[in-house]
C-alpha positions, 0 to 999 in steps of 0.5 A: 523269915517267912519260906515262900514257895513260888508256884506260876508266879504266885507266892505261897507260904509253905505250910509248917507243922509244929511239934506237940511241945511247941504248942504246948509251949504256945498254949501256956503263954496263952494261958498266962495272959501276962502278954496280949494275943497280938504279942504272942502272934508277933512272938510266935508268927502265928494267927490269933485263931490257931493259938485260941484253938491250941489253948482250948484244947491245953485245956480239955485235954489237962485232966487226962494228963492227972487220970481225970479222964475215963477211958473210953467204953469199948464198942460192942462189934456183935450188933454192927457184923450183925448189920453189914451181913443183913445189909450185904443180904439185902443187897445181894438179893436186890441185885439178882432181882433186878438182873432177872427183871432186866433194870440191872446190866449184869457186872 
C-alpha cells in the first residue's frame, strides 16, 4: 500500500528511506537476472532507475568488501592553511584600502 500525504488537496507519496540490507537485498536480485526490470519493480515497488543505480554501485563498491580497495591518501593541510592565511591577508588589506578610498561602507 502506497502512504500518501494529502498537503491543499494534493496527494503526495512520502518519501521512504531504505536500509542498507534492503538494498543490497535489491541489488543482488538485479544482479541475478533470473527476473525482468519490471518484475523487480513490481516485487520491490521501486522505479527501474533507483534499482539500475543501487546495482551499479553493489558493483564498484564489492572489491572493498575483500580489501581490493586502496585507502584513500591522506591530504597534506599544510599548503591549504598556507593559502587561507594569504587569501584572509588579502582580504584584509583590500578591505582597509578601499575603506581609506571611500568605495568600502565601514562594518
Amino acid at each position: 500500500m502506497v502512504k500518501l500525504k494529502k498537503k491543499a488537496g494534493v496527494a503526495k507519496r512520502v518519501r521512504r528511506q531504505h536500509t542498507g540490507a534492503f538494498k543490497a537485498r535489491v541489488a543482488l536480485a538485479a544482479l541475478r537476472e533470473d527476473k525482468t526490470m519490471a518484475q523487480l519493480c513490481q516485487e520491490f515497488d521501486l522505479h527501474a532507475n533507483q534499482i539500475i543505480e543501487w546495482k551499479r554501485q553493489l558493483l564498484e563498491r564489492a572489491a572493498e568488501v575483500f580489501g581490493g580497495a586502496d585507502p584513500p591518501k591522506p591530504v597534506d593541510l599544510q599548503p591549504l592553511h598556507a593559502k587561507i592565511g594569504q587569501l584572509t591577508l588579502e582580504n584584509d588589506f583590500l578591505e582597509r584600502a578601499l575603506t581609506k578610498a571611500g568605495l568600502l561602507s565601514a562594518r
